[in-house]
C-alpha positions in Angstrom: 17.5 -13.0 -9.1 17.2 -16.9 -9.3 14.4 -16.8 -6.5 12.7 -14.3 -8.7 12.9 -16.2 -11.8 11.6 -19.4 -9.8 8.4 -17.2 -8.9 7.8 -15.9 -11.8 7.7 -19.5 -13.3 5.5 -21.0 -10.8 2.7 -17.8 -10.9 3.2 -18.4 -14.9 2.7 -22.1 -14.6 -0.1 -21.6 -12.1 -2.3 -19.1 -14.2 -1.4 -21.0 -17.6 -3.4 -23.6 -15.6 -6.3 -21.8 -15.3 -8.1 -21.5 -19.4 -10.2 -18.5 -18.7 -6.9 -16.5 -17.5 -5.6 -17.3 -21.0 -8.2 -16.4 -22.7 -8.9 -13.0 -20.6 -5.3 -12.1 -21.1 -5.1 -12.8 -25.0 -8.2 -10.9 -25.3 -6.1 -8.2 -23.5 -3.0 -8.5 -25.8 -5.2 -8.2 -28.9 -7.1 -4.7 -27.3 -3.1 -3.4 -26.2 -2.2 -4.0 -29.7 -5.3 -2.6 -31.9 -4.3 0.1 -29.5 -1.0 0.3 -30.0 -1.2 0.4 -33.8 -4.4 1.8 -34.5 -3.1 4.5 -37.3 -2.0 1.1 -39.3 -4.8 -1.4 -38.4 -7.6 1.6 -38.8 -9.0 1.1 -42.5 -10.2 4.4 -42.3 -9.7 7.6 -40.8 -12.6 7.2 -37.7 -13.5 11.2 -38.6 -14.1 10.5 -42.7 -17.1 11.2 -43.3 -19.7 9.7 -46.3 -23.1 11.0 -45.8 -24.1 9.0 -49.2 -23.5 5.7 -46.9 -24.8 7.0 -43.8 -26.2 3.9 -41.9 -25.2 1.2 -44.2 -24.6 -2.4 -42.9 -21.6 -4.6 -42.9 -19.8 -4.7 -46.0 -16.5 -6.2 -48.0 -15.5 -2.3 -47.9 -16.9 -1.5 -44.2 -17.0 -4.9 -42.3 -18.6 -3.5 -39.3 -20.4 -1.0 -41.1 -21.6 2.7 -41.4 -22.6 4.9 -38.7 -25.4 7.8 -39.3 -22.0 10.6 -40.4 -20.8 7.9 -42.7 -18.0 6.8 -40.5 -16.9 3.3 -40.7 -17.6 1.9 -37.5 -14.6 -0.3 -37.7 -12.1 2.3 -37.9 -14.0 4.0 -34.8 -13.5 0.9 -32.7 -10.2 0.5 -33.7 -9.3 4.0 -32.5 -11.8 4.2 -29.7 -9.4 1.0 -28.5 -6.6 3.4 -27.6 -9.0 6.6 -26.4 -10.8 3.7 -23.4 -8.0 1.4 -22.9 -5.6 4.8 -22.0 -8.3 6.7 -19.9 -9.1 3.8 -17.6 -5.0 2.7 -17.6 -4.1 6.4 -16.2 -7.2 6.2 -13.9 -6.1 3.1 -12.5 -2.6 3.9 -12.0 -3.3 7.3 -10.6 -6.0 5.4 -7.9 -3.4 3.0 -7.4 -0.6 5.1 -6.4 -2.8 6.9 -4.1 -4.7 4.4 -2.6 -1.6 2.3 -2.0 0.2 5.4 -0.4 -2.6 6.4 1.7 -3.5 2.9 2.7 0.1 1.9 3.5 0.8 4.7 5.7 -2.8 4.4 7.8 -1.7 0.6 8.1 2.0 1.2 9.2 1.4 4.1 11.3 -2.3 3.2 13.1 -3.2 5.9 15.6 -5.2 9.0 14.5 -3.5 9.3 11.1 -5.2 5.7 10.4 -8.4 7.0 12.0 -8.6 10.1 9.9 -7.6 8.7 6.3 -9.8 5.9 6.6 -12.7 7.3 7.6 -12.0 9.7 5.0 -12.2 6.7 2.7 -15.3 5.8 4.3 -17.0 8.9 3.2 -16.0 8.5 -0.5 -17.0 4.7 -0.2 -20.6 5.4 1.2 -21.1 7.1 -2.4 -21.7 5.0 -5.4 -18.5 5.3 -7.4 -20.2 6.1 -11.0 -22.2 8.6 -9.3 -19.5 10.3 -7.9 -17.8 10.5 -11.2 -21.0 11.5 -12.8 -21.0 14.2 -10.1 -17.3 15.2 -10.7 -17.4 15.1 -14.5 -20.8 17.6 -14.5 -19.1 19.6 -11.9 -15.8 20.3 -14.1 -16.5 19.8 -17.4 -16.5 16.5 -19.9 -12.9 16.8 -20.6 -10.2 13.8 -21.1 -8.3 15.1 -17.9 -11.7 15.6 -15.9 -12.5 11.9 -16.9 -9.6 10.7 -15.7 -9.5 12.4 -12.3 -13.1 11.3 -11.8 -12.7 8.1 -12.5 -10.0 7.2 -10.2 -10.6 9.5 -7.4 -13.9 6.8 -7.0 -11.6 4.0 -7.1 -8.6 5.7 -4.6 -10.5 3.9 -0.9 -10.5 0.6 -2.4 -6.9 0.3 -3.1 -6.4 2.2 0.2 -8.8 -0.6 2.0 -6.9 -3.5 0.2 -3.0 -1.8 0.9 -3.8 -0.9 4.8 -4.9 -4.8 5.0 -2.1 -6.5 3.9 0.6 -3.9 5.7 -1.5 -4.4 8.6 -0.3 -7.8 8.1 3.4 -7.2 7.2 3.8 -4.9 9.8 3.3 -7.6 13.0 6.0 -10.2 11.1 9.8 -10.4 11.6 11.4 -9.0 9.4 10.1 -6.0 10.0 11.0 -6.1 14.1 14.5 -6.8 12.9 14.7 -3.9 10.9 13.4 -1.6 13.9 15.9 -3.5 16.3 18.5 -2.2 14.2 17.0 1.3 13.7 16.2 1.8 11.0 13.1 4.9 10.5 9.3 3.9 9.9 9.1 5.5 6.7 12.1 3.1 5.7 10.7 0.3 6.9 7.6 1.0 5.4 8.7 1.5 1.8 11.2 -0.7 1.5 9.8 -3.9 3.1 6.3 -3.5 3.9 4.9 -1.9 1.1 6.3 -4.0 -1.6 5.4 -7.5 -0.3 1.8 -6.1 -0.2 1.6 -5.9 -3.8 0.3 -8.6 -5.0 -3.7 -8.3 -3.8 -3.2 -4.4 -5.2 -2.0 -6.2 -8.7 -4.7 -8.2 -8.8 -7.1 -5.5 -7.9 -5.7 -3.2 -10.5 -6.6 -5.8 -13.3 -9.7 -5.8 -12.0 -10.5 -2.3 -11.6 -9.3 -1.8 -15.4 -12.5 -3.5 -16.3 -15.0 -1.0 -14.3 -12.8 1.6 -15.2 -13.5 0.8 -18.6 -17.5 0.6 -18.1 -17.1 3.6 -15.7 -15.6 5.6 -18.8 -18.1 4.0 -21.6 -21.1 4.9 -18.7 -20.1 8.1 -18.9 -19.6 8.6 -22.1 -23.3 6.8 -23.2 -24.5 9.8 -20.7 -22.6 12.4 -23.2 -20.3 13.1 -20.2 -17.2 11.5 -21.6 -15.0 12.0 -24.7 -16.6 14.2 -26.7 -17.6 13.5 -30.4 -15.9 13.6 -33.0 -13.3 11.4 -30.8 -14.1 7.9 -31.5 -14.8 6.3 -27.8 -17.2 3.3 -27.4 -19.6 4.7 -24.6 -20.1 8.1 -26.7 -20.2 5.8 -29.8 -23.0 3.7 -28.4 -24.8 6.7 -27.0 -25.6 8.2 -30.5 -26.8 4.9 -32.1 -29.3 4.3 -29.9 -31.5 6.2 -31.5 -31.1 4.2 -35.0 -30.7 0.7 -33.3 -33.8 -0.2 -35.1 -32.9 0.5 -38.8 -29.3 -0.1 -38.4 -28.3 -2.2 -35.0 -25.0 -3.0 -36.4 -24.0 0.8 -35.2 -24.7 -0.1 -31.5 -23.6 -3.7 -31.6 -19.7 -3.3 -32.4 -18.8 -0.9 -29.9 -21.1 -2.7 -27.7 -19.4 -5.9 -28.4 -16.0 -4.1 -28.2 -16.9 -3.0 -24.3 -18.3 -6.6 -23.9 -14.8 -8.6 -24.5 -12.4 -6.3 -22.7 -14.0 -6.1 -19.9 -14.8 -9.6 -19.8 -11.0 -10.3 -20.9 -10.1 -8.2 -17.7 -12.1 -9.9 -15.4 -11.1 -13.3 -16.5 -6.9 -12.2 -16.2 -7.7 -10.3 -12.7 -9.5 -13.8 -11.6 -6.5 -15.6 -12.9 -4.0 -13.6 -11.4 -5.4 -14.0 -8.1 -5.5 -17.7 -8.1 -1.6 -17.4 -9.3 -0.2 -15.2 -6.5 -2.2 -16.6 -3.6 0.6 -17.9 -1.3 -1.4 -20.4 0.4 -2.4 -22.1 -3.2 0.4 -24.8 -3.4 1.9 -25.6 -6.7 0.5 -28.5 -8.5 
């Protein structure tokens, strides 16, 4: 427990170190809690419509202004926090998961069961990951669930790549020929020691990944194959001001903006992060 504590203070110290890190990961905090408590931050509800104000610009009673339904675009961001930061969080866990599993055991295991996942992972690699997802999404249907399944079944080899890596490297070190010289099973060995100490690059990839996940998901929504309307979600809220960016930018330019600083806030953390966790960085 004390070593534990003693690592989490030096990765903390490290990445306090680092100013974009900070500012990507209080960028984040302030998305997690617009998400969070949207119903109470949310001026409006993001469905309320006014056609009497359709289009109108920033105001003391719509700061962000009025979309062409009369929906204040504030309140749509707000809630269109929680809809993008949730669809790419489950994508990103689900192609974690996987891609750790299945990368983990081609690593650990080698032979024809590494030959046969990864160049199954090869295949879905060779395709351009927001074409596959268009591809899926088209295929099944613009649903929430569809999105989600798209959008992290083109994420699943990377994680796979990065987790058959670092076992790879696990595999060939001590500790792990001291377990087998005392018997203990391959599955054991692999998810009790190997797998977790190859965590860390698959963290850091994960925070990365949240911030393509989150274009992936406003892409595909901009295309009309993600959330549908009325669900307030940035891509699909971007998608149907383009056509009025010229009388009224201000309904493009929020949810624009919005897509702009999480992503960027993601990048910036995941950057961070691995700066923080590289083991051959020495503490300063």
């Amino acid at each position: 427990m004390k070593n534990w504590f003693c690592s989490v203070r030096i990765i903390y110290r490290r990445l306090r170190k680092n100013r974009l890190a900070v500012v990507g990961f209080w960028i984040i905090v302030a998305f997690i809690f617009t998400a969070l408590f949207a119903p109470w931050i949310a001026p409006y509800d993001p469905s309320e419509q006014d056609l009497l104000a359709s289009l109108e610009g920033p105001s003391v009673a719509h700061p962000m202004g009025v979309d062409f339904f009369g929906r204040d675009i504030l309140s749509r961001v707000i809630w269109g926090t929680r809809v993008s930061l949730t669809i790419a969080l489950m994508a990103v866990a689900i192609s974690a998961i996987v891609g750790a599993l299945l990368g983990s055991l081609a690593g650990f295991y080698g032979g024809i069961l590494d030959e046969v996942i990864m160049r199954i992972m090869d295949v879905f690699l060779a395709i351009p990951s927001i074409l596959l997802a268009i591809a899926i999404v088209a295929a099944l249907g613009p649903r929430t669930s569809n999105l989600v399944f798209a959008v992290s079944l083109s994420t699943i080899p990377e994680f796979a790549r990065i987790a058959r890596s670092a076992v790879l490297v696990e595999r060939s070190k001590e500790y792990i020929e001291a377990a087998r010289a005392i018997g203990e099973s391959r599955l054991s060995m692999l998810f009790r020691y190997a797998l977790p100490n190859s965590l860390i690059p698959m963290v850091v990839q994960a925070s990365l990944r949240m911030a393509t996940a989150i274009l992936s998901v406003s892409g595909l929504g901009f295309l009309g194959l993600g959330v549908q309307p009325p669900t307030p979600e940035w891509g699909t809220d971007l998608s149907l001001a383009r056509t009025y960016l010229e009388i009224a930018p201000h309904a493009g330019i929020f949810p624009g903006i919005a897509i702009f600083l999480s992503v960027i806030g993601f990048n910036f953390l995941g950057d961070g992060l691995n700066e923080a966790l590289n083991p051959r960085l020495k503490d300063r």
